[in-house]
N, C-alpha and C positions, 0 to 999 in steps of 0.2 A: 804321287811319290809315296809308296810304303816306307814308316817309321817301322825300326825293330827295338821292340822293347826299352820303351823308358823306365826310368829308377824305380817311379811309383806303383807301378804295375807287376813287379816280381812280385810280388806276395801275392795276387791274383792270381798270376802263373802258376806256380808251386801247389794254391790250390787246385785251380784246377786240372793242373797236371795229374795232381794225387787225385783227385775225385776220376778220372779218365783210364788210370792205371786201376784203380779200382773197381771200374766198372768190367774192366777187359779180368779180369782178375776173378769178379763174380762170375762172369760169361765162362770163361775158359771152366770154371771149375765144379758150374754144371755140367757141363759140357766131357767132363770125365764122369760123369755119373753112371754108371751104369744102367744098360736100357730099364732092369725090373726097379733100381732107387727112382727112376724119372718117371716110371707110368704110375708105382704106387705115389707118388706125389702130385701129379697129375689126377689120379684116382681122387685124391681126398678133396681137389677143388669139385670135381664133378660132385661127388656125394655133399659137399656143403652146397653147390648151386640147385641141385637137384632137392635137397631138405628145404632149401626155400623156394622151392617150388619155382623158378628160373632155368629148369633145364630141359624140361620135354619128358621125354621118352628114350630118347636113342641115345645110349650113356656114350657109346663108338665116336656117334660124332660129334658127342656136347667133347668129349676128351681130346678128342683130335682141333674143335676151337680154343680149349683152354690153353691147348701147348702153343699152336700159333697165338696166340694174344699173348701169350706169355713173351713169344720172341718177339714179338712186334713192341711190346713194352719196355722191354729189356734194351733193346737196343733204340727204342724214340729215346728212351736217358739216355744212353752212349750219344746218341748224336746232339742231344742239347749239351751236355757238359763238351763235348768234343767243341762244341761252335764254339762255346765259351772260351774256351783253351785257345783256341784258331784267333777269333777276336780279340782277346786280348795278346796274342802276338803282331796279328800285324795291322789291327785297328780297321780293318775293310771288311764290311760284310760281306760281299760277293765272294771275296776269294776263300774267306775262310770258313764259307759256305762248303766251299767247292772243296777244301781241304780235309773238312770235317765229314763231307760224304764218300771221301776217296779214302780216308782213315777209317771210317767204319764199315767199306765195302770190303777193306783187306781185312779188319778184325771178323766179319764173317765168314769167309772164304778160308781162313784160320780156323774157327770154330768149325766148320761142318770137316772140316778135314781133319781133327783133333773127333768127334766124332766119328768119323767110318774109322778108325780104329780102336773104338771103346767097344767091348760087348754088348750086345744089345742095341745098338745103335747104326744109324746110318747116317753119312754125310749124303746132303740133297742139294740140287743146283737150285731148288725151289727155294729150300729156307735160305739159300744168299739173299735170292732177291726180296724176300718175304723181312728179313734184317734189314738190307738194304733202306727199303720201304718206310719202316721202320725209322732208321737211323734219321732217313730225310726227313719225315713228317716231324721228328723233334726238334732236330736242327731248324729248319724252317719257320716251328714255333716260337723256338726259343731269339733266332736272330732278329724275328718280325717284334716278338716282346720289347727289346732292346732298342730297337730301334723308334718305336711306338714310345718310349719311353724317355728316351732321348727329344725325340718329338714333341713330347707334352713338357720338359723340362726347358724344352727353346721355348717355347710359348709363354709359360711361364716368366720367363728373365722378357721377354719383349711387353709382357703387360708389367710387371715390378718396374720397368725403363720408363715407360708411358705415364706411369704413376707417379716419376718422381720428376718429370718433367716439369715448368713452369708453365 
């Protein structure tokens, strides 16, 4: 039986909500960047990796990993604060697993399509799933943390129990 929102947990909500809106927020407004703002930005992580000697040779394809890990970072946050948001709505991990990777499968499929309309840019069926990806592997982290956590805070009260036994 899913609980909706007890008293104590608004304030969880609101943040996390805000943190979730914020992320879509940042996302979308790269996301109007135009293609030359996004590569000379891109450009300057290459030239810092490459100053430290981290990048190889081929500036092409060190540039074309920095933009994928970039999306792939950007949205593993999206999908941990999403789980967060998800979890503290209806207290079940699974579901709000499930809810947190189906909300940040549509905020990508958003973004690449708010892209093939920016200059410079193109919306790709690739970088959904490359977000997608993304979105899961945080949520994933973030719900196993939680739950890991939880875990170690029961064990906890069951040896304090054992302690004060007679």
């Amino acid at each position: 039986k899913t609980k909706l929102l007890l008293p104590h947990r608004k304030g969880k909500l609101l943040l996390f909500l805000l943190l979730s809106l914020g992320m879509v927020a940042f996302i979308f407004t790269r996301s109007l960047q135009p293609g030359e703002a996004s590569e000379a930005e891109s450009g300057f992580f290459v030239w810092l990796l490459q100053l430290l000697g981290l990048g190889g040779t081929d500036a092409g394809l060190l540039e074309h990993l920095v933009r994928k890990t970039a999306h792939f970072v950007e949205y593993a946050c999206l999908g941990g604060v999403l789980a967060c948001f998800w979890r503290t709505v209806l207290l079940r991990h699974g579901t709000a697993g499930l809810l947190a990777g189906i909300t940040a499968a549509a905020v990508a499929a958003v973004d690449e399509t708010i892209q093939h309309w920016v200059p410079g840019r193109t919306g790709q069926l690739s970088d959904v799933l490359l977000d997608t990806a993304g979105a899961v592997t945080g949520l994933v982290l973030v719900l196993l943390a939680l739950w890991l956590w939880r875990r170690h805070g029961q064990k906890q009260n069951v040896k304090r129990s054992n302690l004060r036994q007679p």
